[in-house]
N, C-alpha and C positions, 0 to 999 in steps of 0.2 A: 504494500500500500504506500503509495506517494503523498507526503501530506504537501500541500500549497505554503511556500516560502513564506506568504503574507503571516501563516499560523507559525512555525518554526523558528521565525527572527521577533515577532513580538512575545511567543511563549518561551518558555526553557523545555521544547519537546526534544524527550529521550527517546533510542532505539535499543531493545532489548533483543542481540543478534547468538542466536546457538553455534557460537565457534570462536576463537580466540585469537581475533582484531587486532592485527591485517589480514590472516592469515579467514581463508573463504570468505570473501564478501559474497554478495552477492542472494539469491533464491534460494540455493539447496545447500547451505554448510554441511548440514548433517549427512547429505549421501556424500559428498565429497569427503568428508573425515573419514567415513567409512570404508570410503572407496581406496582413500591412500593409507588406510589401516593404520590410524591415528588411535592412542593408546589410552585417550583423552577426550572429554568432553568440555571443549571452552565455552566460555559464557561472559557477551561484554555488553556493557551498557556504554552506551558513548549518546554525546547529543547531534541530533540531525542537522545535516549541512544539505546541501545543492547536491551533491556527492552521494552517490547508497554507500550506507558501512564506512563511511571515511572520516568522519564529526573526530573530537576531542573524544578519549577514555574517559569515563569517572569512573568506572571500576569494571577488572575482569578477574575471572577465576579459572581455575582446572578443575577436572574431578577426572581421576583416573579410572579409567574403564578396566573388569577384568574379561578373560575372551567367555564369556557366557553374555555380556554385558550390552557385546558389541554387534547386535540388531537395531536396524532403524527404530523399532517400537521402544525398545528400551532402550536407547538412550534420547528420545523424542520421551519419554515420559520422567528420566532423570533433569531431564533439559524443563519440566512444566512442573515439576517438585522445586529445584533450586531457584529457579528465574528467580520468584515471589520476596525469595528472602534477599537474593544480593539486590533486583528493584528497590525494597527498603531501606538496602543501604546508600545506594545511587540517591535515591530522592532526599536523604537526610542531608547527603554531600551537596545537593543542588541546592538546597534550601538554606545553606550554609554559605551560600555563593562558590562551590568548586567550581572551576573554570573548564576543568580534566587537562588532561593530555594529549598532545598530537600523536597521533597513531606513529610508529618508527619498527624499521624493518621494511621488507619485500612485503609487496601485498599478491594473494592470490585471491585469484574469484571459482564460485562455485556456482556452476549452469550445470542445468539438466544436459543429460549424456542421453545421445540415441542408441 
C-alpha cells in the first residue's frame, strides 16, 4: 500500500517491513529470506519516504529461525506475534522525537519469482 506524501510528510507515518532493512525491500521479504535460506527472521520499523523500505530505522531486530521454523507460514506468523511489540517500541521512540537512522549497507529487493 502506497500512502500519499501529503499524509507521510505532515504525519510521522511508520513502515513495519518482515526482513532486516536494507536487506529485501520490496513485496515478498519473506519468500526471499527463504529462498536464500536466511537463518533469520528480521523485522524493521523505519519511517516512510518517497522511496519503499528506504525511510530512516527507528528500530530492527532478528529472531533466529531453527530448520522446522523455516516455512512461509511460520515464520509469517512469528513475523504477526513480534511486529506488535517492537511497533510499541518504535512509537514510544517517535513520540520521543527519534529521528532513526539512514539505512547503511547494500540494499536488496524482494519480487515475486516466476
Amino acid at each position: 500500500v502506497f500512502i500519499p506524501k501529503s499524509i507521510w510528510k505532515k504525519y510521522k507515518t511508520i513502515n513495519i517491513h518482515p526482513s532486516y532493512l536494507p536487506e529485501f525491500r520490496g513485496p515478498y521479504p519473506i519468500h526471499a529470506a527463504l529462498k536464500a535460506k536466511k537463518g533469520y527472521l528480521g523485522i524493521t520499523i523505519s519511517y516512510i519516504t518517497k522511496k519503499a523500505d528506504s525511510g530512516n530505522i527507528i528500530i530492527r531486530k532478528k529472531f533466529l529461525l531453527s530448520g522446522a521454523q523455516r516455512t512461509f507460514r511460520k515464520v509469517y506468523t512469528l513475523f504477526l506475534r513480534k511486529a506488535p511489540e517492537i511497533a510499541e517500541e518504535a512509537v514510544k521512540l517517535v513520540s520521543e522525537g527519534y529521528k532513526g537512522k539512514p539505512q547503511k549497507g547494500k540494499a536488496s529487493y524482494a519480487y515475486k519469482s516466476s
